[in-house]
N, C-alpha and C positions, 0 to 999 in steps of 0.2 A: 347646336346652339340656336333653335327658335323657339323662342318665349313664346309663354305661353301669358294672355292678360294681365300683363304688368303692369303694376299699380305705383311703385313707388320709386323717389329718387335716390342714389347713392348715397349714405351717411355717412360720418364717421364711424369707424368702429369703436366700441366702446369698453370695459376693463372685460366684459362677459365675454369678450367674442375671443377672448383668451391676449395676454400680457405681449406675448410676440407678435400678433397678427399686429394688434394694436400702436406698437412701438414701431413697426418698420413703414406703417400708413402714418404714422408722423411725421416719417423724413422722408417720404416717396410716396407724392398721389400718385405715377400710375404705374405698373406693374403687370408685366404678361408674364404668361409660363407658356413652353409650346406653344405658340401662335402660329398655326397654319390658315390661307387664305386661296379658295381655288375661286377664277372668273372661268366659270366653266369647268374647262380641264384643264388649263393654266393655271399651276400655283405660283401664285405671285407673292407668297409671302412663307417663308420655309424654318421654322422651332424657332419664332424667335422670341428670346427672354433678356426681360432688358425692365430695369426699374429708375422711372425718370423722375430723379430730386425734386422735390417741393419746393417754390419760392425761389426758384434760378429759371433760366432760358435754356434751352437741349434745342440743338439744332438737327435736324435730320438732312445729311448732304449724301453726294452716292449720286454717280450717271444716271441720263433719263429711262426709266425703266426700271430702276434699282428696287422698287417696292415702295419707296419715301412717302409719298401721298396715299399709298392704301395703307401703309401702318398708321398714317395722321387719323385718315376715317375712319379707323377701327376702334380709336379710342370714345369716340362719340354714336358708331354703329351705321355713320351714314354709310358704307359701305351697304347696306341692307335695301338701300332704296334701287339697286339694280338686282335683278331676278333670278341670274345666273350665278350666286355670291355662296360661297360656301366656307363658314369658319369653324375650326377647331381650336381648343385651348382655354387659356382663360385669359383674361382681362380684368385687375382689380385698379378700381376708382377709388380713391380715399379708404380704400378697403374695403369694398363692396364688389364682388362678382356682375360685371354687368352685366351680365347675360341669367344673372338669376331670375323667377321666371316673375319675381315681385317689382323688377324696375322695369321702370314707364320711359320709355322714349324722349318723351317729352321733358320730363322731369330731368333725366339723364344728360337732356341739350341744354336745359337752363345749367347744371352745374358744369358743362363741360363744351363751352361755347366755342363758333368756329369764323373765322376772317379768311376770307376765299382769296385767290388770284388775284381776280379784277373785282375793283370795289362795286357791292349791288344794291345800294341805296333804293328805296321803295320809290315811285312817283309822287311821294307825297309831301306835307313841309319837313322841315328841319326837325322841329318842333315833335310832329307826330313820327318820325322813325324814329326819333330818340326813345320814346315811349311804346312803338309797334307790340314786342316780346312783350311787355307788361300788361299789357292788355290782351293779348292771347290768354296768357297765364293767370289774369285776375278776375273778378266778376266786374260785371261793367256798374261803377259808382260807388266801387272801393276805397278811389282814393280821392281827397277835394283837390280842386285845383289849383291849390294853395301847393297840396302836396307833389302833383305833378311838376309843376314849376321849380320846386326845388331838387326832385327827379332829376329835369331834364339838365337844368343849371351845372348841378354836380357833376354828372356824366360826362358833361361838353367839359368839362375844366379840367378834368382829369385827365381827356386826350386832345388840351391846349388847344382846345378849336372854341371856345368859350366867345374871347373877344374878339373871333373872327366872322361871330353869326349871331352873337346875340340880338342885335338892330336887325336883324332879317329870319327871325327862326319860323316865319311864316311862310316863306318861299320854299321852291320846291327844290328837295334836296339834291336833284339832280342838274342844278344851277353850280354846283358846289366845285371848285377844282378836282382833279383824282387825285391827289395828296387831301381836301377836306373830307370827301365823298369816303375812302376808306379809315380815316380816323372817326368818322363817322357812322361806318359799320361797328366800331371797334367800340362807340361809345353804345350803338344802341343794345349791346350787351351786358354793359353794365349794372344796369337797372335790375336785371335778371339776379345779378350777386352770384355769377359762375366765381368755381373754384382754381377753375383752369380754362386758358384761354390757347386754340389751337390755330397757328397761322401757316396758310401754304402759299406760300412765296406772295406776301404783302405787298412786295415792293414789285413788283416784276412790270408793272404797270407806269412806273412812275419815273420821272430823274430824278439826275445825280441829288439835287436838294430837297427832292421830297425825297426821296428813298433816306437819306440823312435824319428828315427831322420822324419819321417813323421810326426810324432806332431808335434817337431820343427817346420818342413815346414808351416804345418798349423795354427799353431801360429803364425809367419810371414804373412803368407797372409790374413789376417784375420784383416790387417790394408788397407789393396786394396780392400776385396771381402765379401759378405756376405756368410757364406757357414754353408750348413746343412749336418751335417753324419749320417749314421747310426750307430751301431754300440751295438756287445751283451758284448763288456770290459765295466765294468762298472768302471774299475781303468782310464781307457780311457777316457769316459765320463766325469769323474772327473778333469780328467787332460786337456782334450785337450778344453772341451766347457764351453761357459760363462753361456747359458741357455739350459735348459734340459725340453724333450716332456715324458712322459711315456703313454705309447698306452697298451691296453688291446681289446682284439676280437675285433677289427674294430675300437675303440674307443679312445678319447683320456682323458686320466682320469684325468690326473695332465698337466702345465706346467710353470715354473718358473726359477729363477735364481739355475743353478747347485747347489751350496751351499746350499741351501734352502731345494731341492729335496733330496740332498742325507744327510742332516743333520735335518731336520726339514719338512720332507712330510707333506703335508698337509690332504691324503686319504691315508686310512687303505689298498687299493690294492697296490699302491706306497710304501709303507714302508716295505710289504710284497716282494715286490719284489728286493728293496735295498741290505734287510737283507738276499735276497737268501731263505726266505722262498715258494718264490713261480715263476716257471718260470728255 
C-alpha cells in the first residue's frame, strides 16, 4: 500500500463504478476489508472488516492498547507519517480505495478531517485558525473578505462558539478555554466541507461541563457529518454514539447498535469489558 503521486481526493462513486459498489457507499462512508497494520513487527491491527454508517456517531471503545487509535488513523493514512508503518487490505472512503495510487493526501485530509486528544489551536487569532486549512488548500486571493467573514461566522456557529468570540476573533486562539480551544479545532475543519469528521478522545482534556457541552456539539453535527471517536468513557459512548466497535489486541470483537452493545453484548470479551470486568 504505497502510493504512488496521488493526485486526487475520494469521490463518490457514481452509477459506472457499478449499482452495488454505489448503493452500499450511500449508507457507509467507510469500509475495510482485511485491514492488517504492523509498527514494525508488531501487528496492531489484525483482518479487520467493519463498515461505519453514514450520518451517525461509531464509537471505537476496547482497553489501552486495543488498536482503537491506529484503526482511527487509518482511515485518514496518518498512520503513514511514522516510518516503521506497514498496511495491508483495503480501505474505501465514500467508495474510493484510498490507497488508490490517484488520491492525494492532502485532498484525502480535507474530506476526512481529524480532532486530536488535546486541543492544537495555531498561535494565531481566532479569526485566522478558523480559516488556517482554507488557505492551505486555496490560492492566496481566492476568496474576498466579504467572503472569509462569512467563512469564518458560520464555522464558529455551528460549533456554538460564535457568540463566545465574536468581540475578540482577533486575539490569539490560544487565550481560548480547552472546551473553546478544541471546538475550535473542530470548527477550523469546517471550511474544508470534510465528509467525515474523526475524534480520538476530544474530551479527555476537559471536565465534567466541557466534556458535556462537546457531546452536544457532536450531537449536532452528526446530522451534516459521519463521525467516528474514540474514546475509554464508557458513560460517553453510551451517550454520545449511535453505534459502538469494541476492539481487543488488534481486533475487532463485537460491532453494533450502542444499545445493543452495552445492554445486550453479543461475545463474552464485550460484556467483560462493559461490566468493567476486564480492561
Amino acid at each position: 500500500m504505497t502510493g504512488a503521486s496521488p493526485t486526487s481526493a475520494p469521490s463518490a462513486p457514481t452509477a459506472a463504478d457499478g449499482p452495488a459498489l454505489s448503493s452500499l457507499a450511500s449508507t457507509f462512508s467507510i469500509q475495510t476489508r482485511a485491514l492488517n497494520l504492523w509498527y514494525g513487527d508488531f501487528q496492531a491491527l489484525k483482518g479487520i472488516d467493519v463498515d461505519i454508517r453514514r450520518g451517525c456517531v461509531t464509537a471505537l471503545i476496547g482497553p489501552s492498547g486495543c488498536g482503537k487509535t491506529t484503526l482511527l488513523r487509518c482511515f485518514n493514512r496518518i498512520n503513514e507519517r511514522y516510518g516503521n508503518v506497514k498496511t495491508q487490505g483495503e480501505i474505501r472512503v465514500l467508495g474510493k480505495n484510498i490507497y488508490d495510487s490517484d488520491v492525494s493526501l492532502g485532498e484525502l485530509r480535507k474530506t476526512v478531517g481529524m480532532v486530536f486528544q488535546r486541543p492544537n489551536p495555531l498561535p494565531i487569532s481566532i479569526y485566522d485558525n478558523v480559516l488556517f486549512g482554507q488557505r492551505v488548500h486555496s490560492e492566496r486571493g481566492s476568496l474576498s473578505r466579504a467572503d472569509r467573514d462569512v467563512m469564518v461566522q458560520s464555522a464558529l456557529e455551528d460549533v456554538f462558539l460564535w457568540k463566545d468570540v465574536k468581540d475578540k476573533l482577533h486575539k490569539k486562539a490560544t487565550q481560548l478555554t480547552l472546551e473553546q480551544q478544541q471546538k475550535l479545532c473542530i470548527a477550523r475543519l469546517l471550511p474544508l466541507k470534510p465528509r467525515v469528521i474523526l475524534m480520538d478522545e476530544p474530551c479527555s482534556a476537559l471536565d465534567a461541563e466541557g466534556t458535556q457541552r462537546i457531546e452536544s456539539l457532536i450531537d449536532g453535527l452528526k446530522e451534516k457529518f459521519t463521525i467516528v471517536i474514540v474514546t475509554h468513557n464508557m458513560g460517553q459512548a453510551g451517550r454520545a454514539s449511535q453505534e459502538c466497535i469494541y476492539m481487543l489486541m488488534g481486533k475487532l470483537i463485537e460491532h453494533g447498535k450502542t444499545s445493543d452493545i452495552f445492554l445486550n453484548p453479543k461475545c463474552k470479551e464485550t460484556e467483560m469489558y462493559i461490566e468493567g470486568r476486564y480492561g
